[in-house]
C-alpha positions in Angstrom: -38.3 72.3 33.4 -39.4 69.0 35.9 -42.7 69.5 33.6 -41.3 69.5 30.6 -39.0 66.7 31.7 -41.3 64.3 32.9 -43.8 64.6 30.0 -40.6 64.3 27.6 -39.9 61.3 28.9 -43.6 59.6 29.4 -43.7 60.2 25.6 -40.4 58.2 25.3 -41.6 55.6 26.6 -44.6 55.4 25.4 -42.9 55.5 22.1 -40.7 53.0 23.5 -43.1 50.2 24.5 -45.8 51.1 21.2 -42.2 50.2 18.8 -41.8 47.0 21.0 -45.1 45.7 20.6 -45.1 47.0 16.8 -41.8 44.9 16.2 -42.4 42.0 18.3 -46.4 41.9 15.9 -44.3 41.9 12.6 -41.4 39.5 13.8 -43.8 36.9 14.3 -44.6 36.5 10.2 -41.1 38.5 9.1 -37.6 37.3 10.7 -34.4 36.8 9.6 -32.0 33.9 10.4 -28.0 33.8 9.7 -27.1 30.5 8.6 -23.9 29.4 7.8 -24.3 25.9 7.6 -22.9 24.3 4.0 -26.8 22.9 3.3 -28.9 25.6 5.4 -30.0 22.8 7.8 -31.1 25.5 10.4 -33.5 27.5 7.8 -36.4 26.6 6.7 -36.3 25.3 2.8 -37.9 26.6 -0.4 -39.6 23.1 -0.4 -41.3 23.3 3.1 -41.9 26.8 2.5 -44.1 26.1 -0.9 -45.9 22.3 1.3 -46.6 24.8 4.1 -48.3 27.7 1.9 -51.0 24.8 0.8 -51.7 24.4 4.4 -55.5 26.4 4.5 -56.8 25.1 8.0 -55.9 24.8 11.0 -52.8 22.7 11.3 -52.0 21.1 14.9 -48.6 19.7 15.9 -48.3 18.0 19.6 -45.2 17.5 20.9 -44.5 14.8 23.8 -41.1 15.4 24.7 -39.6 14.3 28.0 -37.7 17.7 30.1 -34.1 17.5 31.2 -32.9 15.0 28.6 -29.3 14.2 29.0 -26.6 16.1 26.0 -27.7 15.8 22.6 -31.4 14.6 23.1 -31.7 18.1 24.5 -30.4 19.9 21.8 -32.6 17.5 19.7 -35.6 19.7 21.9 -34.4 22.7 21.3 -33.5 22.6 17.3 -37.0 21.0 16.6 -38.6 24.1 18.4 -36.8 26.0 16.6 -37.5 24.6 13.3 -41.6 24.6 14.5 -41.5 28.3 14.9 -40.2 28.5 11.2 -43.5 26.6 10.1 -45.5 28.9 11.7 -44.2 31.9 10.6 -44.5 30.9 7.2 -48.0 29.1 7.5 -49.8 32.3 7.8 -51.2 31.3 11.3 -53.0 27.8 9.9 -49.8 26.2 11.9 -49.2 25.4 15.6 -47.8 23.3 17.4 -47.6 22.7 21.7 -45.2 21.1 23.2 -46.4 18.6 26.5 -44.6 16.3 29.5 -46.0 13.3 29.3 -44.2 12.0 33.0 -46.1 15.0 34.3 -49.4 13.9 33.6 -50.7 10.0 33.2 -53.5 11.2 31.4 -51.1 13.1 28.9 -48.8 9.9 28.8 -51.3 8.0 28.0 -52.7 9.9 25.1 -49.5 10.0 23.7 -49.5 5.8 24.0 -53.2 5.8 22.2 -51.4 8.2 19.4 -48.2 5.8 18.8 -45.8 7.2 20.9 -44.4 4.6 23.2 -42.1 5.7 25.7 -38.4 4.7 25.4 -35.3 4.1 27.4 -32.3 6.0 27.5 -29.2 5.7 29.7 -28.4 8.7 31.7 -26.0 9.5 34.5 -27.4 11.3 37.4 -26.1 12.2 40.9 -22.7 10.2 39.6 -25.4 7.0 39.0 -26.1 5.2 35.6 -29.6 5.2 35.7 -32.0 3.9 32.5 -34.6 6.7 32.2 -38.2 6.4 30.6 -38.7 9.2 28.1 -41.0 10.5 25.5 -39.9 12.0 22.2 -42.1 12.2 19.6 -44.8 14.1 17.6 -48.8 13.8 16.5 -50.0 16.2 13.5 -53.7 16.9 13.3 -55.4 18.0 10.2 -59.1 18.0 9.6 -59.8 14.1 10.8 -56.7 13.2 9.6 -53.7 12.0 11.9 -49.3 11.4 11.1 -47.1 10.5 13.7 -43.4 10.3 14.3 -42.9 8.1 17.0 -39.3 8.9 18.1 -37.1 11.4 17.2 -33.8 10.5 18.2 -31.7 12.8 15.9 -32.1 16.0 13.8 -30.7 14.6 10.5 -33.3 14.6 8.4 -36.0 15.9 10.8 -37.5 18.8 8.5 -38.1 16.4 5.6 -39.7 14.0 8.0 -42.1 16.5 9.4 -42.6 18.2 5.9 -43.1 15.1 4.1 -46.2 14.4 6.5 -47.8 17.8 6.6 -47.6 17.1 2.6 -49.6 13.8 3.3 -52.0 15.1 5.1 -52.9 18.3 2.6 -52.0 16.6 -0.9 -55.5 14.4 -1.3 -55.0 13.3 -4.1 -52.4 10.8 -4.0 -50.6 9.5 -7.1 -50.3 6.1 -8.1 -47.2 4.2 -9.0 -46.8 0.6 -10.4 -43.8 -1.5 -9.4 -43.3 -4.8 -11.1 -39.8 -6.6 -12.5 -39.1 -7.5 -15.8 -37.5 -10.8 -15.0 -39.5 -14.4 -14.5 -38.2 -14.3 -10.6 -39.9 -11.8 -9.1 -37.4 -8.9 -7.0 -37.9 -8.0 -3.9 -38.2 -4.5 -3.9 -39.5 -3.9 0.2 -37.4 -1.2 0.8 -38.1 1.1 -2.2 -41.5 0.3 -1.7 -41.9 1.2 2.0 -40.0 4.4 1.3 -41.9 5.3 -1.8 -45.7 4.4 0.2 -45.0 7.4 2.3 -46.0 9.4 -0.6 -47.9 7.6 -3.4 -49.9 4.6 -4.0 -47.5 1.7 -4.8 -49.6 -1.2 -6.7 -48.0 -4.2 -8.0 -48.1 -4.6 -11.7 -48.3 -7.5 -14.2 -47.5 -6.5 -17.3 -48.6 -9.7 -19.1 -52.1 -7.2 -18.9 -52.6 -3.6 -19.7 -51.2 -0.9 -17.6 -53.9 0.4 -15.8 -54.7 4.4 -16.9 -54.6 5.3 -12.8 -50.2 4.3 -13.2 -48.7 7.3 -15.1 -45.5 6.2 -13.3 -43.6 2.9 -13.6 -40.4 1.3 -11.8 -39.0 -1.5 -13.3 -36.4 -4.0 -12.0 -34.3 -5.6 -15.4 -34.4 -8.8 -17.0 -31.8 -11.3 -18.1 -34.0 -12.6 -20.8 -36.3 -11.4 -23.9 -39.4 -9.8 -23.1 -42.5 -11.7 -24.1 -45.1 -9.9 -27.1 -47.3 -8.9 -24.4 -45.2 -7.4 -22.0 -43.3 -5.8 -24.3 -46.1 -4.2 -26.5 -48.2 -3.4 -23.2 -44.9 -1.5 -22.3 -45.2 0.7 -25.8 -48.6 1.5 -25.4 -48.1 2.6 -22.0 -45.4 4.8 -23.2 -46.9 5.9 -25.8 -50.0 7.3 -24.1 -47.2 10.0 -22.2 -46.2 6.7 -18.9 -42.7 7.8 -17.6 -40.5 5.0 -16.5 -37.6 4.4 -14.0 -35.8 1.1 -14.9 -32.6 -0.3 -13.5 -31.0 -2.6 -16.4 -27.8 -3.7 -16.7 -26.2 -5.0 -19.9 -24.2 -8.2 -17.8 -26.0 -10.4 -15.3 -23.4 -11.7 -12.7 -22.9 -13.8 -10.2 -20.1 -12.9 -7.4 -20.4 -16.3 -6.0 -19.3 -18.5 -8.3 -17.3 -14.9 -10.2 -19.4 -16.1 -13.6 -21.0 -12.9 -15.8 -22.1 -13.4 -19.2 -23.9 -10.8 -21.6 -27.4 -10.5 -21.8 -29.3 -11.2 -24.5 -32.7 -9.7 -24.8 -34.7 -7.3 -27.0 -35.1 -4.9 -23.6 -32.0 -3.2 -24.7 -34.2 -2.8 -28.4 -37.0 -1.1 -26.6 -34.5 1.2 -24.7 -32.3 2.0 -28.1 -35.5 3.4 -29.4 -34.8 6.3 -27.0 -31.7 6.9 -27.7 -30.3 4.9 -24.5 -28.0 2.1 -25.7 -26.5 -0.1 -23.0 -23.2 -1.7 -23.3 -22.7 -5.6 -23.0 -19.8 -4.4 -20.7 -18.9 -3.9 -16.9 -17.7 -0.8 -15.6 -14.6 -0.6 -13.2 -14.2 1.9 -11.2 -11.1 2.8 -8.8 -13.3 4.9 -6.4 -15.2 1.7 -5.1 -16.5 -0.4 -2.3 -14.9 -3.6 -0.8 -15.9 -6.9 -0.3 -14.3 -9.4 1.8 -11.5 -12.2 0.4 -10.9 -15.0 2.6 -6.6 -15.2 2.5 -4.0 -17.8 4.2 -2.1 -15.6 6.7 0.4 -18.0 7.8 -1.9 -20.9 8.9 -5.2 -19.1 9.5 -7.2 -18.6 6.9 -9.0 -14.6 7.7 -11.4 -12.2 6.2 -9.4 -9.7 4.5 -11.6 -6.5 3.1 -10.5 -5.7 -0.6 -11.4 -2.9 -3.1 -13.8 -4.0 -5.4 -14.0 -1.9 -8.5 -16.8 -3.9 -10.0 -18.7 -1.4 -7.4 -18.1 1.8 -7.8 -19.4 4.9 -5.4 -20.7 7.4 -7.7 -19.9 10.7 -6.8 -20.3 13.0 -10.2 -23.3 14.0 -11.0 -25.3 16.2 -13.2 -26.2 19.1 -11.3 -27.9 20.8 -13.7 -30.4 18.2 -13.8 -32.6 18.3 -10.4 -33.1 14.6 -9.6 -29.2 14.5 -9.0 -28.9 18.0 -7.8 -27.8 17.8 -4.2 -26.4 14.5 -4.4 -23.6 13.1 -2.8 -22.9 9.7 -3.4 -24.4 6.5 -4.9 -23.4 3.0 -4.9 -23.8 0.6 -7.8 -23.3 -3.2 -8.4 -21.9 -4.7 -11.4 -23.2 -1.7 -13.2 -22.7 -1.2 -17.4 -21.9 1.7 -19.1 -25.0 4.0 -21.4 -24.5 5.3 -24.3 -26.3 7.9 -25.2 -27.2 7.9 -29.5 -28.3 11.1 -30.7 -28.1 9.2 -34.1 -31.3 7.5 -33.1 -33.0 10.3 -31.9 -35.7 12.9 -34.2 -35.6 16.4 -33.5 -37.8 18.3 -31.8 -38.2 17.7 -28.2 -36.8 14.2 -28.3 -33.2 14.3 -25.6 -30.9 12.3 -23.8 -28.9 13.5 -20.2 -26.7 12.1 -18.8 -27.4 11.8 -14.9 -24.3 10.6 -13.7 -21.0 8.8 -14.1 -17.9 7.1 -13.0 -15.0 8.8 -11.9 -12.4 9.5 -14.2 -10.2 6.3 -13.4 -12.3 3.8 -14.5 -12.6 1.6 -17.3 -14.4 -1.2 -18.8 -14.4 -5.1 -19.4 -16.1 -7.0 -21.9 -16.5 -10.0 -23.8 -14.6 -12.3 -21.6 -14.9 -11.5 -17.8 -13.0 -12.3 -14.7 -14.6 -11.5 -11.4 -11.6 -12.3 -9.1 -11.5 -9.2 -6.9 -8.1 -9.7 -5.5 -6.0 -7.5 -7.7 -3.0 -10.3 -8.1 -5.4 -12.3 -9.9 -7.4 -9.5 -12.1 -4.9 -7.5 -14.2 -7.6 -5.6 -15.4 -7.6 -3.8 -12.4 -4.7 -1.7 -12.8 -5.3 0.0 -15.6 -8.4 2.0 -14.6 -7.4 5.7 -16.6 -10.3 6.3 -18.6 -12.7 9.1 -18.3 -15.7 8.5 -16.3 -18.5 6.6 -17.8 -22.4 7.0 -18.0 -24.5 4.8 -15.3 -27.7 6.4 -15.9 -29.5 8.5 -18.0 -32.6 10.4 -19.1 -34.7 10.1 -22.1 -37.4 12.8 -23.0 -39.3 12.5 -25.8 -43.0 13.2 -27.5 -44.4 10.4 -29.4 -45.0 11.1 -33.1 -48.7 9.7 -33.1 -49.9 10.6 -29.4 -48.3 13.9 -29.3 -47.6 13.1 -25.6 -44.1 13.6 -23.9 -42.9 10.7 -21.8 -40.0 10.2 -20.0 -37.4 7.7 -19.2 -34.6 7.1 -16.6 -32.5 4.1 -17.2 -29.9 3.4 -14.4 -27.6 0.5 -15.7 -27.8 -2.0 -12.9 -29.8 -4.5 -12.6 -30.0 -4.6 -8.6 -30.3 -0.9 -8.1 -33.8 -1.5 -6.7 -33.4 -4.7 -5.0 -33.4 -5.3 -1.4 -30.3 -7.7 -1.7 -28.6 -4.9 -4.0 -28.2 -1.0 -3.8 -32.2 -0.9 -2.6 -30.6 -1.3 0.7 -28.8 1.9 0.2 -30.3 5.4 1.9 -28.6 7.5 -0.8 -29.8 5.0 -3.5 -33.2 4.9 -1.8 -33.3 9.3 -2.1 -32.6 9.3 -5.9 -35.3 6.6 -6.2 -37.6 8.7 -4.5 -36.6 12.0 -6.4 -36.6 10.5 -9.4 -40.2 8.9 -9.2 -40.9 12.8 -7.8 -39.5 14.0 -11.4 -41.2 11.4 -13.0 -45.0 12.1 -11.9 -44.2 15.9 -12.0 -44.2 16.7 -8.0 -40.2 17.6 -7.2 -41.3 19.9 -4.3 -39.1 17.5 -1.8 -36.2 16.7 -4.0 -33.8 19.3 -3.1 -35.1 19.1 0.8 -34.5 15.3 0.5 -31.4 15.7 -1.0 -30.1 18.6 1.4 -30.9 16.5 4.4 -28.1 13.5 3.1 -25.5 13.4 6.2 -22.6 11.5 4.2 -19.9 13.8 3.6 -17.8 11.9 1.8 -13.8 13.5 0.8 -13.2 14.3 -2.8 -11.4 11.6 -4.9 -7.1 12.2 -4.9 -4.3 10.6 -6.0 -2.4 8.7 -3.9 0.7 11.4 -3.8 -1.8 14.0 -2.8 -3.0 12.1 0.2 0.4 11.2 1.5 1.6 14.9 1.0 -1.6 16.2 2.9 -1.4 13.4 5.5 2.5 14.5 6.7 1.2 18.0 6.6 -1.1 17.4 9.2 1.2 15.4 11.1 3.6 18.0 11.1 2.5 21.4 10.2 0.8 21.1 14.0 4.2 20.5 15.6 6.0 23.3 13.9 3.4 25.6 14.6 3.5 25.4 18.5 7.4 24.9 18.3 7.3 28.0 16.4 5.2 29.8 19.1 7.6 28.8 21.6 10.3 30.5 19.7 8.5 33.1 19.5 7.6 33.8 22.8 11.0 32.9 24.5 12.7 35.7 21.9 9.6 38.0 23.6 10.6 37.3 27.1 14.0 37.9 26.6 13.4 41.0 25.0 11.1 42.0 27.6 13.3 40.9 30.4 16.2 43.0 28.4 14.2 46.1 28.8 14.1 45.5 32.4 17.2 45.1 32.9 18.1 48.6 31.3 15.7 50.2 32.8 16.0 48.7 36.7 19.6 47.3 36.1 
């Protein structure tokens, strides 16, 4: 029977440790991961997944990150390992990725220096001291000769689209090019959008007074407050007309909050854009969901700052979901923006189509003809009577021209300053739909619903003013009643208890 026994149990665990090393072989390219998070920010995406399967070569990722960071630059260490592991396991084995201490070694710190990653200083408390501590935290990727870095990661919004947007850079080649120009004589200064946009394409500047060169399939356009010239204007047809897709921000007012002055623009742009079936309003949309701007007010006998809703600038939160440049968004914020209307009347059939992208809330409304700017409410009565349903901002236009056969697109988002540094171009969330719409446009939307996933405003649905009230005594006093209740509850328990006691010992 000890014979019997002993072999018995060598071949367990022989069975034992060949299942271990079987499992621990096939976990390393097939895992599972419960994640519970609203946007899935602890899985790997369907968008980094389908960047990572180009990856055909060896792929290296170096890590210089400091040890024994202090609270959340820690967990910072640990979700980005995390997340690496994820690439690897879905690159096939082309992916890896080391991690290094750079105060370990000078000869490590400095490579990391030569690379772009410059040490920086963080605040710490140790052995009950405020001390200011050096630290590394950053990343190299390697791919044939070609280098990306990230040069600090300080927080883990975002961080997947970061390092997926750069392993895309380094495997996409052939990088697309975009022209960026403005339709007005003043030219707009467009930085921002530019910047974000060079990560990915090619951004040239354009003058349209010439021919749009056949590299540009893609154009941006800030609006005009005049006519277009013949050139410009024809070189814009042709472009179309040979299948170029363009993103123009155009309003149907040009304002000025400074001296509160608006008047309606006159210019054959809003010609050129009826022919595809967008037709934008000499109006302003209101909005009651908005953002503020500061009113200087006598309050007593000093004159202060006071912030005031402004609904001349609304914060867009309905969108089009079905359509995947908007999918995934959150919020938007628009200046002095005028309503689109969308004219199937003008449109053939076929594949000719306008979509609406996305729209005001449903307490807005609109003003026209004569305007007043004034945001303080006591002053705009226009203001009060925001109850209509919500109104189109921006829209789609897809179409196949008649003579070329080719299909082009258009996205028209009615305000003028949507691209502009010193108007919504200064926004993050305006920044993503640029960038996912410019990915629509050129035919390349494998980072738009990463990009839009990784958005960290959360902002609370729209209510009516009863609702909030209601909702904001309930949390004021639903807590109290509950632990009052608990009392209760546990007094009539002790006296119970102590009643049995008393019967029982009495």
């Amino acid at each position: 029977m000890g014979v019997k026994n002993k072999k018995s149990l060598f071949i367990f665990t022989a069975i034992l440790v060949v299942s271990l090393i079987l499992l621990n072989l096939i976990s390393r390219n097939l895992f599972f991961r419960l994640d519970l998070t609203d946007n899935q920010r602890y899985s790997l995406s369907e968008s980094s997944r389908s960047v990572v399967e180009k990856v055909d070569d060896l792929f290296t990722m170096k890590v210089y990150f400091s040890d024994n960071l202090p609270g959340e630059y820690g967990n910072n260490r640990r979700y980005l390992q995390d997340i690496l592991e994820e690439y690897v396991a879905f690159s096939n084995g082309n992916i890896r990725f080391e991690f290094f201490k750079p105060e370990t070694d000078k000869d490590l710190e400095q490579d990391a220096q030569k690379s772009g990653i410059q040490p920086v200083q963080l605040q710490v408390v140790e052995n009950d001291k405020v001390e200011i501590k050096r630290v590394f935290m950053g990343m190299i990727f390697l791919y044939e000769d070609q280098k990306e870095v990230i040069p600090v990661i300080q927080t883990t919004a975002g961080l997947e689209y970061e390092i997926t947007t750069r392993i895309k850079k380094l495997v996409d080649t052939d990088k697309k090019v975009i022209g960026i120009t403005s339709l007005a004589d003043d030219d707009v200064k467009t930085e921002n959008v530019r910047m974000a946009l060079s990560q990915r394409y090619k951004v040239n500047p354009v003058n349209l007074d010439d021919p749009v060169s056949d590299e540009i399939t893609t154009l941006i356009l800030s609006g005009t407050k005049d006519s277009l010239s013949t050139g410009v204007r024809k070189n814009l047809e042709v472009f179309v007309a040979r299948g170029g897709n363009v993103l123009i921000a155009q309003a149907g007012v040009q304002t000025d909050i400074q001296t509160q002055q608006a008047s309606a623009i006159e210019s054959d742009v809003f010609d050129l854009l009826r022919q595809y079936g967008l037709n934008i309003q000499p109006n302003l949309v209101m909005d009651r969901k908005c953002g503020r701007v500061s009113v200087q007010q006598n309050m007593g006998f000093i004159r202060m700052n006071v912030p005031m809703e402004y609904p001349f600038l609304p914060i867009v939160q309905t969108f089009n979901d079905v359509e995947s440049v908007v999918s995934g968004l959150e919020q938007l914020q628009l200046l002095f923006p005028s309503e689109i209307v969308i004219n199937d009347s003008l449109l053939k059939t076929g594949n000719n189509s306008v979509t609406s992208l996305f729209t005001s809330s449903n307490r807005s409304g609109t003003m026209s003809g004569s305007f007043v700017l004034n945001p303080d409410p006591k002053r705009n009565p226009a203001f009060h009577s925001l109850n209509e349903k919500g109104k189109v901002l921006a829209a789609r236009s897809e179409f196949t021209n008649e003579k070329t056969n080719l299909l082009s697109q258009i996205i028209l988002v009615a305000d003028s300053k949507f691209l502009a540094d010193d108007g919504g171009g200064a926004s993050p969330e305006n920044q993503i739909f640029t960038m996912n719409a410019v990915d629509y446009l050129t035919g390349d939307s494998e980072l738009i619903s990463l990009r839009s996933r990784e958005i960290t405003s959360r902002p609370l649905g729209e209510t009516e003013d009863d609702v909030r009230s209601r909702w904001k005594w309930m949390n004021m006093v639903l807590p109290s009643l509950l632990i009052i209740g608990f009392g209760f509850f546990r007094m009539k328990k002790e006296r119970k208890r102590a009643k049995v006691l008393e019967e029982i010992y009495g």
